[in-house]
C-alpha positions in Angstrom: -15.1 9.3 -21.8 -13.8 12.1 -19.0 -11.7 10.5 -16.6 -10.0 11.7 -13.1 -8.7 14.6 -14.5 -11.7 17.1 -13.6 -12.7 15.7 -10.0 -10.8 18.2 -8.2 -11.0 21.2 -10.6 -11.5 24.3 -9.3 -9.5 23.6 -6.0 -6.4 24.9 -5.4 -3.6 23.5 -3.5 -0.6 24.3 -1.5 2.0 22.2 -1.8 4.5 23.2 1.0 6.4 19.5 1.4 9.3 18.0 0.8 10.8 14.4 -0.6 8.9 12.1 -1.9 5.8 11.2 0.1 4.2 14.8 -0.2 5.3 14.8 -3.9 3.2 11.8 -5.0 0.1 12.9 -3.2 0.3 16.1 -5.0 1.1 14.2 -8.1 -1.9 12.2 -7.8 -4.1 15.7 -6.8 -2.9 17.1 -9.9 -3.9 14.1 -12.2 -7.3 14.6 -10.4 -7.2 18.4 -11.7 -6.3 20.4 -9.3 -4.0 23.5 -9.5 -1.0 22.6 -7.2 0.9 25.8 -6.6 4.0 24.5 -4.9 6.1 27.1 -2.7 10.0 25.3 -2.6 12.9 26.8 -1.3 15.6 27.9 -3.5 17.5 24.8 -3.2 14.8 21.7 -2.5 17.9 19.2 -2.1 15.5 16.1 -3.3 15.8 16.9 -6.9 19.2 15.7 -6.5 17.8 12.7 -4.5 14.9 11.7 -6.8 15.5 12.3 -10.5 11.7 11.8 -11.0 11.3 14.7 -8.5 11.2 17.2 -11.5 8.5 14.8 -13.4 6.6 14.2 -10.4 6.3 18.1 -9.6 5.8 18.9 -13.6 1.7 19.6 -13.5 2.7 22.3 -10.7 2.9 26.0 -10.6 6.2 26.7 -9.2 7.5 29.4 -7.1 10.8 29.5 -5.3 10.5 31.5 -2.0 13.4 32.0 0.3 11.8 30.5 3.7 8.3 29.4 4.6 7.6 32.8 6.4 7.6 34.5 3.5 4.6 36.6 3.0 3.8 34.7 -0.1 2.7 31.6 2.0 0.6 33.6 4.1 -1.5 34.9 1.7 -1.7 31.7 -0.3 -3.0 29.6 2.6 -5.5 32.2 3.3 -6.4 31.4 -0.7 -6.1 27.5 -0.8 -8.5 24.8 -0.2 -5.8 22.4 0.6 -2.4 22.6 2.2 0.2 19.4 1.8 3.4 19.6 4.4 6.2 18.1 5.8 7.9 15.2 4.3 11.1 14.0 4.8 13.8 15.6 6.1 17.7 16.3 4.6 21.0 17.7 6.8 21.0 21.1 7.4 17.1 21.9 5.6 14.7 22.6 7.5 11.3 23.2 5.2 8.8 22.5 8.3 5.8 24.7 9.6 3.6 24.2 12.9 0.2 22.6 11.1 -2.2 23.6 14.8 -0.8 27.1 14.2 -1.8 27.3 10.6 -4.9 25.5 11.2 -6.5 27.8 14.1 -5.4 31.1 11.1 -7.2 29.4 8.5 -10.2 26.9 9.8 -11.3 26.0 6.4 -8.4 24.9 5.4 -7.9 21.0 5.3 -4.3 20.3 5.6 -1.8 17.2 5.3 1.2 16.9 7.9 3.7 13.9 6.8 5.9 13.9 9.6 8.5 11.1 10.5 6.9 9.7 13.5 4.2 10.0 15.6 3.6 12.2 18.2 3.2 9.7 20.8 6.3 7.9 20.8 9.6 9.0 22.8 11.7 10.1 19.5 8.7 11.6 17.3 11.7 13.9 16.6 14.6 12.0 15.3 14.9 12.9 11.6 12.4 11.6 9.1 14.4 9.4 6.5 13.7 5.9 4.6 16.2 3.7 6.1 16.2 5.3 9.7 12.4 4.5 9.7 12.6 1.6 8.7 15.2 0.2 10.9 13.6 2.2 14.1 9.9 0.6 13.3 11.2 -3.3 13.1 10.3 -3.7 9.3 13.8 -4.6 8.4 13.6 -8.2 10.5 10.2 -8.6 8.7 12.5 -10.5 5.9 14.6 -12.7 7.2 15.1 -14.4 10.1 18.7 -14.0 11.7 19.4 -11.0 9.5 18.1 -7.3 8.7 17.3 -6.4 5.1 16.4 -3.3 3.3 13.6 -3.3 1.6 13.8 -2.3 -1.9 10.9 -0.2 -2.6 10.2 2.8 0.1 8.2 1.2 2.0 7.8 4.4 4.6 7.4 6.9 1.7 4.9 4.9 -0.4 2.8 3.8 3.4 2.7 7.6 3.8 1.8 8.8 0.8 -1.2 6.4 0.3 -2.2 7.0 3.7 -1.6 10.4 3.9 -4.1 10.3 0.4 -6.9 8.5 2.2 -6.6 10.8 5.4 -6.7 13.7 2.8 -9.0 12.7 1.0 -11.5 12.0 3.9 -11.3 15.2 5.6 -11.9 17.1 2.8 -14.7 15.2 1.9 -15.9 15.6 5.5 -15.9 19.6 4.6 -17.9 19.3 1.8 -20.4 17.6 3.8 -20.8 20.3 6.1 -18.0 20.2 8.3 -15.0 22.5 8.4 -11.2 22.3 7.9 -9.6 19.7 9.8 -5.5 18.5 9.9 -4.6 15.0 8.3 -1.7 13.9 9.9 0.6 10.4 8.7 3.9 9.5 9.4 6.6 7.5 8.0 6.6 5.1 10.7 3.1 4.5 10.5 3.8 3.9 6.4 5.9 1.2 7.2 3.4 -0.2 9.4 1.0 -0.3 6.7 2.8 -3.6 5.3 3.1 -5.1 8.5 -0.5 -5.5 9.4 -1.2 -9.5 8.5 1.9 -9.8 10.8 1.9 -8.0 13.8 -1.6 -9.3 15.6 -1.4 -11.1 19.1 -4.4 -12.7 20.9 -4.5 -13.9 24.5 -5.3 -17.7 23.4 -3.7 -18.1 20.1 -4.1 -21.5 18.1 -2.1 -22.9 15.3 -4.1 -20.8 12.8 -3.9 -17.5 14.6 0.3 -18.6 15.2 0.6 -19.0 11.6 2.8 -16.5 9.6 4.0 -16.5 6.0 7.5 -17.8 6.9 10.3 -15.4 7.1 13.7 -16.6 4.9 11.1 -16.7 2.0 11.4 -19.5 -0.6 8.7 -18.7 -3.7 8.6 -20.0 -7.1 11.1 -18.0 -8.5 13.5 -20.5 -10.8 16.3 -20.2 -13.2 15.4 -21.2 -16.6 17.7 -22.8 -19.0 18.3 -19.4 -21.2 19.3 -17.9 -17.7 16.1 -15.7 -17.5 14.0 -16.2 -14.0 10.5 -16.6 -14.0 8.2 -17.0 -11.1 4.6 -18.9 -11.1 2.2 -19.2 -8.1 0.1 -22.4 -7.1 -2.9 -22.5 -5.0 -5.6 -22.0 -7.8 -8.1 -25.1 -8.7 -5.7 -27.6 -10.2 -2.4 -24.8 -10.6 -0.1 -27.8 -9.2 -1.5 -30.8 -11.6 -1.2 -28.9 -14.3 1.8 -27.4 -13.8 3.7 -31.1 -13.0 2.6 -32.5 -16.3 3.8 -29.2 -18.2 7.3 -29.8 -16.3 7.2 -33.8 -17.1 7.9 -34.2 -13.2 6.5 -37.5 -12.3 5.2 -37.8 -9.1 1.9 -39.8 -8.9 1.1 -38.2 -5.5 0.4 -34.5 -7.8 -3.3 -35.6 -8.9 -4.4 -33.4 -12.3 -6.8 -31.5 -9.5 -3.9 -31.0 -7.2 -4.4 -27.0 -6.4 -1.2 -26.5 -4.6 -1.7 -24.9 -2.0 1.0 -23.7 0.3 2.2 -26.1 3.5 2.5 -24.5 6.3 3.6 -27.9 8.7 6.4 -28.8 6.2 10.1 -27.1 6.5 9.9 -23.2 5.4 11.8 -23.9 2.6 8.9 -25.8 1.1 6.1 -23.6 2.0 5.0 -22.6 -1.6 6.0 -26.1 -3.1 8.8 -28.5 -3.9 11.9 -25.9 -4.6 14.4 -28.2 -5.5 12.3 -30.5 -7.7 11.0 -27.3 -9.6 14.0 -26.2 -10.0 16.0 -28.9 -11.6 12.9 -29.2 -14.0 12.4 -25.6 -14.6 16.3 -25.5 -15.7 15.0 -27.3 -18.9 13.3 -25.1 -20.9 13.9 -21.4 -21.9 11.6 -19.2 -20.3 9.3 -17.6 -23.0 8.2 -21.5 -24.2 7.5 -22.2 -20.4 5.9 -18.9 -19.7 3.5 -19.2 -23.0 2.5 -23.3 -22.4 2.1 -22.2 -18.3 0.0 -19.1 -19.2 -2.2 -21.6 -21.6 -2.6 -23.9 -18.3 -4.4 -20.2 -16.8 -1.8 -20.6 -13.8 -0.7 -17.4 -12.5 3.6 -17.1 -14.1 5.6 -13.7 -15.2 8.6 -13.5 -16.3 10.9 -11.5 -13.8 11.5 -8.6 -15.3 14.1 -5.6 -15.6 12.4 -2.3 -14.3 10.8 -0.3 -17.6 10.6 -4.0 -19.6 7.1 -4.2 -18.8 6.2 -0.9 -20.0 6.5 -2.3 -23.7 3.2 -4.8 -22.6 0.0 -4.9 -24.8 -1.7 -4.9 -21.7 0.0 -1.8 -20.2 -0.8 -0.1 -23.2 -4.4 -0.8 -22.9 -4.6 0.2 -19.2 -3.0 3.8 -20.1 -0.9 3.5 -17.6 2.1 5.9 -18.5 2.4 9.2 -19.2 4.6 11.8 -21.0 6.1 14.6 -20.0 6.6 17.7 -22.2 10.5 16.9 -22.2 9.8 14.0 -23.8 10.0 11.7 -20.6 7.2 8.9 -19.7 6.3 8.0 -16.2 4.0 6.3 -14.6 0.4 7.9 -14.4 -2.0 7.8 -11.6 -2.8 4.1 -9.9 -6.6 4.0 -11.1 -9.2 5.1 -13.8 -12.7 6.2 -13.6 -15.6 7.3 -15.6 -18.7 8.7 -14.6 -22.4 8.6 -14.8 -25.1 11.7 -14.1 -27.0 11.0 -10.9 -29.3 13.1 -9.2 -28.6 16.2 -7.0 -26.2 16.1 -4.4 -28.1 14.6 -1.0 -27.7 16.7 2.5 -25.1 16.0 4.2 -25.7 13.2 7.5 -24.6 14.8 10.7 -21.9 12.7 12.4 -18.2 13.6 13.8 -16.9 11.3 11.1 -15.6 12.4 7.9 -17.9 9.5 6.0 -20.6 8.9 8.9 -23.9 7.6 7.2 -22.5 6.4 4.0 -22.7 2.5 3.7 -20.1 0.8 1.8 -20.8 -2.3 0.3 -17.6 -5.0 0.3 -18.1 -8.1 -2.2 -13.8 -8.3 -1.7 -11.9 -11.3 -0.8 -8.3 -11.9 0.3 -6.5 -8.7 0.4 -7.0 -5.9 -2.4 -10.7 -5.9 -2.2 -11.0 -5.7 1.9 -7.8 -3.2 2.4 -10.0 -1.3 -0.2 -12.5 -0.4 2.4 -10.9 -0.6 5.7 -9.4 3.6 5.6 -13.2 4.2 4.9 -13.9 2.1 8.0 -11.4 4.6 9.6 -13.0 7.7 8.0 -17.0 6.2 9.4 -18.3 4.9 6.7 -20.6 1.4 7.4 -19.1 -1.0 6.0 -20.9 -4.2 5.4 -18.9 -7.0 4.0 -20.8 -9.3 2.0 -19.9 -13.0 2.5 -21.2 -16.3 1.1 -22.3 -18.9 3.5 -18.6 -20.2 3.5 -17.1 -16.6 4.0 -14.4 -14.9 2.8 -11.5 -17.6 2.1 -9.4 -15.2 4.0 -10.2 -16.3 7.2 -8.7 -19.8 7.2 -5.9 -17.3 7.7 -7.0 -15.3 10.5 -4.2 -12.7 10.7 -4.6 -11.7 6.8 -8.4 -11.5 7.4 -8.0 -9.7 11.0 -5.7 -6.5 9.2 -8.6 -6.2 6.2 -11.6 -6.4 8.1 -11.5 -4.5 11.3 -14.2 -2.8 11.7 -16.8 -4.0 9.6 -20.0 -5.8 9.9 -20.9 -8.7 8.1 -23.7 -10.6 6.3 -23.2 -14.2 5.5 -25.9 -14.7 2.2 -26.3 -17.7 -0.6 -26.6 -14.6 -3.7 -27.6 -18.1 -5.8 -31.0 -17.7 -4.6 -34.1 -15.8 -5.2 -34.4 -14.3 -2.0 -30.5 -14.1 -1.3 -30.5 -12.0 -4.4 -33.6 -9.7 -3.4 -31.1 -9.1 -0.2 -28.9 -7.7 -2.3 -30.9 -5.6 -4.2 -32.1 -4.4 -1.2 -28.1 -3.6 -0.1 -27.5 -2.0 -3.6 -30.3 0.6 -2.9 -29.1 1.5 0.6 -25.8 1.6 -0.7 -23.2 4.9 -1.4 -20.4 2.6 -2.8 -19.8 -0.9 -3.9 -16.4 -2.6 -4.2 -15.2 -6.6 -5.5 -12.0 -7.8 -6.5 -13.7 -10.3 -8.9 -12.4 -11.9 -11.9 -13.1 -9.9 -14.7 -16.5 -10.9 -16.1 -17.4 -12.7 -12.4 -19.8 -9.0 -11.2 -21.7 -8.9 -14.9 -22.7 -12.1 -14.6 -23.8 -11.1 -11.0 -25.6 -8.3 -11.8 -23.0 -6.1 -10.2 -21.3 -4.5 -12.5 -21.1 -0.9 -12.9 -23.5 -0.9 -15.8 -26.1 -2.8 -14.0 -25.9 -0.9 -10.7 -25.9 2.2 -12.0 -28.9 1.5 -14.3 -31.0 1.0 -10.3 -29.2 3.6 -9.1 -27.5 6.3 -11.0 -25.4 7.8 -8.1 -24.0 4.8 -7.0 -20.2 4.5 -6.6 -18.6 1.0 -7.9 -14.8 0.1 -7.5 -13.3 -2.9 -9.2 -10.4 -4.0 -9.0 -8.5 -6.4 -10.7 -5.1 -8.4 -11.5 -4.2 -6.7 -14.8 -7.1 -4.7 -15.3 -11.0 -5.7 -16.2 -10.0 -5.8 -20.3 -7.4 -6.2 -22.5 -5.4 -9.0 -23.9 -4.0 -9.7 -20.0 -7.4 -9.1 -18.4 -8.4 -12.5 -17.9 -5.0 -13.4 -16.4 -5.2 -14.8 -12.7 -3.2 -11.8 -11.3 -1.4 -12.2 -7.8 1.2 -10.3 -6.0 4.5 -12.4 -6.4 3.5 -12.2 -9.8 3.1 -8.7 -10.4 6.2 -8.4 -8.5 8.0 -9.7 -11.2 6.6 -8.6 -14.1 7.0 -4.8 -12.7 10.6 -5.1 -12.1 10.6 -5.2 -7.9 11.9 -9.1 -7.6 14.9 -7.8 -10.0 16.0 -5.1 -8.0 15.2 -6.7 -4.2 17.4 -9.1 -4.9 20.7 -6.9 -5.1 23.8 -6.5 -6.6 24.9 -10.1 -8.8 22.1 -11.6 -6.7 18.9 -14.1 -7.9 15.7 -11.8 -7.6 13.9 -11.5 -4.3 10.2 -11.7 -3.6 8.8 -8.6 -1.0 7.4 -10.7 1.7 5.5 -7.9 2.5 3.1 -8.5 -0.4 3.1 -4.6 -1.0 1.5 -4.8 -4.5 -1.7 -6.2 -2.7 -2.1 -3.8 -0.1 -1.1 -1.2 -1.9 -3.7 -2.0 -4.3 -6.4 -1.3 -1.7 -5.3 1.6 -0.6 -5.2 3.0 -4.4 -8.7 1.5 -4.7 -9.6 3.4 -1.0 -8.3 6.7 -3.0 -10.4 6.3 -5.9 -13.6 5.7 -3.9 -12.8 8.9 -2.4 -12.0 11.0 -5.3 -15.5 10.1 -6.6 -17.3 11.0 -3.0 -15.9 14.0 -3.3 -17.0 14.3 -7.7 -20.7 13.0 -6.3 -20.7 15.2 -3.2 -19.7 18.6 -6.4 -21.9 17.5 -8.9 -24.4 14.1 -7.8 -21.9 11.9 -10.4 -22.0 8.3 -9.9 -18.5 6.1 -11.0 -17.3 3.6 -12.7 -13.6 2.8 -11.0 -11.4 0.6 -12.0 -7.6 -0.4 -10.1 -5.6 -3.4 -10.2 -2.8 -4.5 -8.7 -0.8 -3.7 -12.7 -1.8 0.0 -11.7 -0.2 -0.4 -7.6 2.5 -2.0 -8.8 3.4 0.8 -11.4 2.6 3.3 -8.8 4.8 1.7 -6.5 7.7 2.1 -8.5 7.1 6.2 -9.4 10.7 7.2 -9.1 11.4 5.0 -12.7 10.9 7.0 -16.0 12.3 6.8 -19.0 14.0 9.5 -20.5 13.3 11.2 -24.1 16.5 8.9 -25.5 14.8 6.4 -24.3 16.7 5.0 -21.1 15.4 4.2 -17.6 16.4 6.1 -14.5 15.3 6.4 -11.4 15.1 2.8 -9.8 17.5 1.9 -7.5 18.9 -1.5 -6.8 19.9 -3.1 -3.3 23.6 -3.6 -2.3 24.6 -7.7 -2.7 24.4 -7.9 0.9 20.9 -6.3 1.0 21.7 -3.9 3.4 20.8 -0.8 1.6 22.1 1.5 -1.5 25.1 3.4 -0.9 27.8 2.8 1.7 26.4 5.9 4.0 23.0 4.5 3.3 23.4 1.2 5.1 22.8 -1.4 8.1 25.6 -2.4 9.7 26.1 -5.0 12.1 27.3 -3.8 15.4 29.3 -6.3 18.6 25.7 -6.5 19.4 23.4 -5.8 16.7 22.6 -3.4 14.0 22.8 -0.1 13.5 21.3 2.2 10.3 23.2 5.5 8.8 22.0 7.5 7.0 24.8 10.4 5.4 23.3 12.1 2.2 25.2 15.0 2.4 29.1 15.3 1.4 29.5 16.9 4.9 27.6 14.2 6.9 29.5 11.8 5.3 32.8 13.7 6.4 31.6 13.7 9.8 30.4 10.0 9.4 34.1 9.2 8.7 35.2 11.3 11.5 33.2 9.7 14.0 34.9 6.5 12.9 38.5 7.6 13.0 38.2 6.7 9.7 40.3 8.6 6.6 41.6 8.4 3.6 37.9 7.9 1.9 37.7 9.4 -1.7 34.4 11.8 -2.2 30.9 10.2 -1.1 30.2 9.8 -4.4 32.8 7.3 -5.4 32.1 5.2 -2.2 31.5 1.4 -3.0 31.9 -2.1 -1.8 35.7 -1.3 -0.2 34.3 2.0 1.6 31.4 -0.1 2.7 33.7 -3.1 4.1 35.9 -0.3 6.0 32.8 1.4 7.7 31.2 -2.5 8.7 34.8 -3.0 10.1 34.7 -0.3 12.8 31.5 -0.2 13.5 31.7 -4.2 14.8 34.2 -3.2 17.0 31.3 -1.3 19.2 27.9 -1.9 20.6 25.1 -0.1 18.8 24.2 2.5 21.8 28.0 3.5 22.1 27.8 4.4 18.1 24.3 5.8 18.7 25.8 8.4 21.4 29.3 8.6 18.8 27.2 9.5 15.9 25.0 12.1 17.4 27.8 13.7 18.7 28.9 14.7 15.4 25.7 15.0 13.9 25.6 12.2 12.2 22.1 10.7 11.5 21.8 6.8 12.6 19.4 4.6 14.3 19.4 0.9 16.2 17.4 -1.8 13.6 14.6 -3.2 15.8 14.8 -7.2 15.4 11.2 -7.4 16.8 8.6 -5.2 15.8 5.6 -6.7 17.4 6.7 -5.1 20.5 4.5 -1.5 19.2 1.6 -4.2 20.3 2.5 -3.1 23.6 3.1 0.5 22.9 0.6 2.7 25.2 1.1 6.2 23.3 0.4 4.0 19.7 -2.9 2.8 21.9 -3.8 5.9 22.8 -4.1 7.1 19.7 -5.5 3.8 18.4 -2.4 2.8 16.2 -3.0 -0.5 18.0 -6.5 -1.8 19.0 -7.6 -4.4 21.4 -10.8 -6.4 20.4 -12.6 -9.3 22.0 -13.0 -12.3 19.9 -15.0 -15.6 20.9 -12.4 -17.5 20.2 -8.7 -15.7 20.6 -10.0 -13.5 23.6 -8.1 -10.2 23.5 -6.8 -9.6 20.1 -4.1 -6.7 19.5 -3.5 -5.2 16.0 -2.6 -2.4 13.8 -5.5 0.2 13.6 -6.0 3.2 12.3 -2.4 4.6 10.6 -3.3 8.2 10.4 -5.2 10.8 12.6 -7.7 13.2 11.5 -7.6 16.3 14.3 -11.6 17.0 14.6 -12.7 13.4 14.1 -13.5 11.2 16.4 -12.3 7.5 16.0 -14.9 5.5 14.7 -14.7 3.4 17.9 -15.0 0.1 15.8 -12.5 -1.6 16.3 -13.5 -5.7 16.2 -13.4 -8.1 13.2 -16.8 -9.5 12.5 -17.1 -13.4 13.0 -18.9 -14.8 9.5 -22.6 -13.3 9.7 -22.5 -11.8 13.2 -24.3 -8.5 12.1 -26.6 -10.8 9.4 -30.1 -10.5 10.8 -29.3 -6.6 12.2 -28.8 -6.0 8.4 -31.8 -7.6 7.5 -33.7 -6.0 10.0 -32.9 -2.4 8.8 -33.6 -3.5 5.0 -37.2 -4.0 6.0 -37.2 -7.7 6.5 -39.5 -9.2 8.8 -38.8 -10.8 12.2 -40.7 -13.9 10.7 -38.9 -13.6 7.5 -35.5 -13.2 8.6 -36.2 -16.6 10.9 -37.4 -18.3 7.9 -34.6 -17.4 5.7 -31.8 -18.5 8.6 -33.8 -21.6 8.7 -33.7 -22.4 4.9 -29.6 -21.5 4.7 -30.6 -18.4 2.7 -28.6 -16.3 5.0 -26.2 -17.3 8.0 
C-alpha cells in the first residue's frame, strides 16, 4: 500500500542549510518525495562533523557552488516551491542568506530559517552551536541539581528540526489553501525549549500540585543484574508494583498484588519511582534476559538497556520498517512515521482565516504526553482543537505542569463515550472533524469505533493519527510502551550515562515529546496529500519510530559496524575536551573549538601549551583546561575568549528566568493565561514564528469541559437537550 513517499511529489526544494537541523528536515521532505536540490559550498565542514551527513543528504541532488550569490541560487529560488536555510554555524564559514530579502523577490516561496536564537533576545547573534545553546538557554541545570550536564542527544538540533518541520509544514499548507509564501522561522534555543515545557510554568498562587516537578538528581529503575547487563522497568500501571515484588521474591506485605506503583512525590527524591535500594539488591539476582522475559509476561513496561544499533536486530523493528539502506550498503534510520491512504472526495475550498490551519477542527482522544503534544503545533498553526475527555479527564492533569505544556490552547469536552447519546456526540465530532488523533493501546480505538477503518468508512477524507508505544502490530505491539523504556531499548540511557559510567535516564522525557511532534508532522504531510488530491490517512507513529529518529546520526556501515553515536565524557560534561562545561571560580562556562585553529587559539587564551593536535585531546588535556579556567570568573573568560575568537558561553543554572523575558513575550515564546485556580499562569508557547500569520491568540488551558455545551451547541444540540444530558452525567 503507497506510503509517504509520494505526498510531496512534484515539489521541488532548496536546500541551502547547514549541520544537522536543516539536514533532517530535508531528509524527512525527501522520504515524503520531494526533489531536494541541495546548493553546498565546496567544503560543507559538517561532513566531517556528522558521518551520517552524507546518508542523511543521499536522496538529494547535489551541486557544489562557490558562495550563496552564485547565480545558480537565484534562478533556483525563482524555480522552488520550498527553500530550507540556515543551520548551525562552524569557525570561519559563513553559509547564511537574509530570508526577508529573499522572501519580498520570490512571494510564493515558503521558506525555513533555522537560526541560533531568536531575534528578540540581546545575543540573537552569538554563534549557533549544540553546546553553546544549550548552556546559554538553562537546559544543562535541567539534570541535576548542583551540577551542569550535557545532554546526550542534541537536544537543540533535534527541537529545531521537529519544529522547524511543523512551522514548514504549516505554512506551506497555508499556501495551498489560498494564501501565499510566508517565512518559517525556528531556532536552536527555542529547540531546547521544546523539552523544557512541563518544567518551566509559574502561576501567581501555586499549590503543591502546580509546585510539583519530576525531581532533578533522577533515580529511575535502572538496576544491575547479576550477568552485569542493566535493565530498566517502569511502575505506575494497574498492579505494575504487586506483580513485580512477587517476581523479585521481595517480601513486603505493605506491596498488595494491586499495588500500581505509582511514583511518590512526598518521599526523599531518591525514592520517587520506587524503593532503589531494595530493587536493587533483588534485581542483582537474576540475569537479565530470565527477568526481562518473566517481567514482560507480568505486561509491566521493562527493556533491556541497550548498546546503540542492538535494537535494530528486533522482530518488532523489523515489522515497523523502520530502517533503511543506502546504495553503499549503509542502513539508517527511516522517517519517524507511516501512512496509507484512502480516496476521498475533491479537495473542499479553502476557509478564509490568517492562520495557516484556520477552520480545520482537530479532534484529540490523547492522554499524557504523545497524544496532546501531537496537536498543540496545529493549535499554533489555527486549527480547533477540541480535546475529547471522559468525565474524569485526561489523567494528565493530576499533574498540572505536564497537562499545561500539551494542552494550551484547546477547548475541551468532558463526555461518558459508554453511552448511547455520549456516543451520538461523537459521531457528531467525527463528521465535523478534519483530523482525529489517540495514543490508545493498540486495539483500545477499534473497539471504539475509532479506528481508521471505521472512520474512514463515515467519512472518506478524514485524517486519523495513532500513535503508539512500539507500533499498533507486531510481536511488540501490545507492549505497554513508555519513555524510560524506550530510552533504553534505543540505546540513549547507554550513552547518557558517559564514559565507564551506569546508564542515565533523559529527564527530559524527549522520546515522548518528540513523539508528538513526529505525530504533529504526519498530520501535516497528509493535509497537505488531502488539500493535492482529497486523500484521507491512515497514520501511524510511536514512540519506537521518535526514538529511532532521535538518534539519526547512528548507521551502520556495509561491514556491518555502527558509527555515528557519540557517548558523554565520565564527568558528563560534554564529548571532546574543546567541547566541554567547565567550572569556573564562580560558575560554568561552555567552549566550543571544532576547528584545529580555534582550538590553538583556545590554548592560547589560556596560556596553555605543549597540547598535542585537537584530535588526540583526552581526559589529561581536559583536566589541564578545567585547571585554568577555575582560576577565573566566568565573565573574565567570556571577555578572554572572545578576544581571541574563541567561541564560549556562561551555563545558565536557572532557566525559568525566560518566564520573565519581555522580547520571548512579545513574540509569544512565553504566554500568560488566567486560570480559576493558579491566577496568572506563565509558560512556553509557541516555539517558532510564521512571518504572515497571525498568532492564534489562544493561549489558556481548558479546565475539564469548559467549552462542553459550546461544542454541543454548534453540533446541533438543543438548549433543552444539552441541559438534559449535563443533568444525566452524559456530558460535563
Amino acid at each position: 500500500m503507497p506510503g509517504i513517499e509520494d505526498v510531496l511529489k512534484g515539489l521541488t526544494v532548496l536546500d541551502l542549510g547547514c549541520g544537522m537541523a536543516p539536514a533532517l528536515v530535508t531528509k524527512v521532505l525527501a522520504e515524503a518525495g520531494a526533489r531536494i536540490i541541495r546548493l553546498e559550498a565546496e567544503t560543507d565542514p559538517f561532513y566531517g562533523v556528522y558521518p551520517a551527513y552524507r546518508l542523511w543528504h543521499g536522496m538529494k541532488d547535489i551541486e557544489k557552488i562557490p558562495s550563496l550569490s552564485a547565480p545558480r541560487v537565484a534562478a533556483l529560488l525563482a524555480q522552488a516551491d520550498i527553500c530550507v536555510m540556515g543551520g548551525e554555524d562552524f569557525p570561519a564559514f559563513s553559509w547564511r542568506l537574509d530570508p526577508a530579502r529573499i522572501a519580498a523577490r520570490h512571494p510564493d516561496l515558503t521558506i525555513l530559517n533555522i537560526t541560533g536564537y531568536p531575534d528578540s533576545l540581546p545575543f540573537h547573534d552569538r554563534p549557533a552551536a549544540e553546546i553553546l545553546v544549550q548552556a546559554r538557554s538553562g537546559f544543562c541545570f535541567e539534570h541535576y541539581s548542583d551540577k551542569p550536564y550535557v545532554a546526550a542527544f542534541a537536544a537543540a538540533n533535534y527541537g529545531a528540526a521537529l519544529l522547524g518541520l511543523s512551522a514548514l509544514l504549516g505554512a506551506f499548507y497555508g499556501k495551498l489553501a489560498g494564501g501565499g509564501g510566508q517565512v518559517a522561522s525556528v531556532s536552536l534555543f527555542e529547540g531546547v525549549l521544546n523539552w523544557c515545557t512541563p518544567y518551566w510554568v509559574a502561576g501567581d498562587k501555586p499549590d503543591g500540585r502546580l509546585r510539583f516537578v519530576m525531581p532533578r538528581d533522577p533515580h529511575p529503575l535502572i538496576f544491575r543484574c547479576k550477568d552485569g547487563k542493566y535493565i530498566h522497568f517502569v511502575l505506575g500501571s494497574a498492579g505494575s508494583k504487586g506483580r513485580l515484588y512477587r517476581i523479585l521474591k521481595i517480601d513486603d506485605p505493605s506491596v498488595a498484588i494491586d499495588d500500581a506503583g505509582f511514583p511518590n512525590p512526598i518521599g526523599p527524591p531518591k525514592h520517587y519511582f520506587g524503593d532503589v535500594d531494595t530493587l536493587a539488591a533483588h534485581v542483582a539476582n537474576f540475569n537479565s534476559d530470565e527477568l526481562v522475559a518473566a517481567i514482560i509476561a507480568a505486561e509491566v513496561a521493562v527493556e533491556n538497556v541497550l548498546q546503540p544499533g542492538e535494537c535494530w536486530s528486533d522482530p518488532q523493528v523489523a515489522h515497523n520498517a523502520l530502517l533503511r539502506e543506502a546504495p553503499g550498503g549503509e542502513t539508517y534510520a527511516g522517517p519517524p512515521f507511516a501512512a496509507s491512504w484512502t480516496a476521498g472526495p475533491p479537495p473542499a475550498a479553502p476557509a478564509a482565516g490568517s492562520a495557516p490551519l484556520a477552520g480545520l477542527r482537530v479532534l484529540d482522544f490523547g492522554a499524557l504526553v504523545a497524544g496532546p503534544f501531537s496537536s498543540l503545533p496545529l493549535v499554533d498553526l489555527g486549527a480547533d482543537v477540541i480535546k475529547v475527555e471522559a468525565l474524569t479527564g485526561d489523567i494528565a492533569r493530576h499533574v498540572p505542569r505536564c497537562f499545561f505544556g500539551c494542552n494550551r490552547g484547546k477547548r475541551s469536552i468532558a463526555v461518558d463515550m459508554k453511552t448511547p447519546e455520549g456516543a451520538e456526540i461523537v459521531r457528531r465530532l467525527f463528521a465535523s472533524a478534519d483530523a482525529v488523533i489517540n495514543n490508545y493501546r493498540p486495539g483500545v480505538s477499534a473497539r471504539l469505533g475509532m479506528d481508521p477503518e471505521s472512520l474512514q468508512a463515515q467519512k472518506p477524507g478524514i485524517i486519523v493519527l495513532e500513535a503508539t508505544g512500539y507500533g499498533s502490530t507486531g510481536p511488540s505491539g501490545q507492549r505497554p510502551g513508555y519513555d524510560m523504556v524506550l530510552q533504553a531499548f534505543c540505546g540513549f540511557e547507554y550513552l547518557a550515562g558517559g564514559e565507564g559510567n551506569a546508564p542515565v535516564w533523559n529527564r527530559s522525557s524527549m522520546i515522548d515529546y518528540a513523539a508528538g511532534l513526529c505525530g504533529a508532522a504526519a498530520v501535516l504531510l497528509a493535509l497537505i496529500h488531502r488539500r493535492r488530491t482529497g486523500a484521507g490517512a491512515s497514520l501511524r507513529t510511536s514512540l519506537l519510530h521518535s526514538g529511532f529518529f532521535m538518534l539519526s546520526e547512528l548507521f551502520r556501515d556495509a561491514g556491518g559496524a555502527f558509527k555515528g553515536a557519540r557517548m558523554l565524557n565520565h564527568q558528563q560534561t560534554g564529548f571532546h575536551p574543546s567541547e566541554a562545561v567547565y567550572e569556573t571560580e564562580d560558575g560554568w562556562i561552555a567552549v566550543f573549538a571544532p576547528s584545529e585553529a580555534m582550538a590553538g587559539a583556545l590554548l592560547r587564551a589560556l596560556d596553555l601549551d605543549g597540547f598535542p593536535p585537537r584530535a588526540a585531546w583526552a581526559a589529561a588535556e581536559s583536566e589541564k583546561l578545567g585547571a585554568a579556567m577555575r582560576r577565573e570568573t566566568t565573565e573574565s573568560l567570556c571577555s578572554r575568549f572572545a578576544g581571541h575568537g574563541v567561541w564560549a558561553e556562561p551555563v545558565l543554572q536557572d532557566g525559568n528566568i525566560w518566564l520573565q523575558d519581555e522580547g520571548l513575550a512579545a513574540r509569544k515564546t512565553v504566554v500568560t493565561w488566567q486560570d480559576q485556580k493558579y491566577g496568572g499562569v506563565k509558560m512556553l508557547g509557541t516555539l517558532f514564528q510564521l512571518s504572515r500569520a497571525a498568532h492564534s491568540g489562544h493561549d489558556a488551558v481548558p479546565a475539564l469541559g469548559a467549552d462542553t455545551s459550546a461544542i454541543l451547541q454548534e453540533l446541533g444540540f438543543s438548549a433543552d437537550k444539552i441541559a438534559d444530558y449535563f443533568a444525566r452525567r452524559i456530558v460535563g
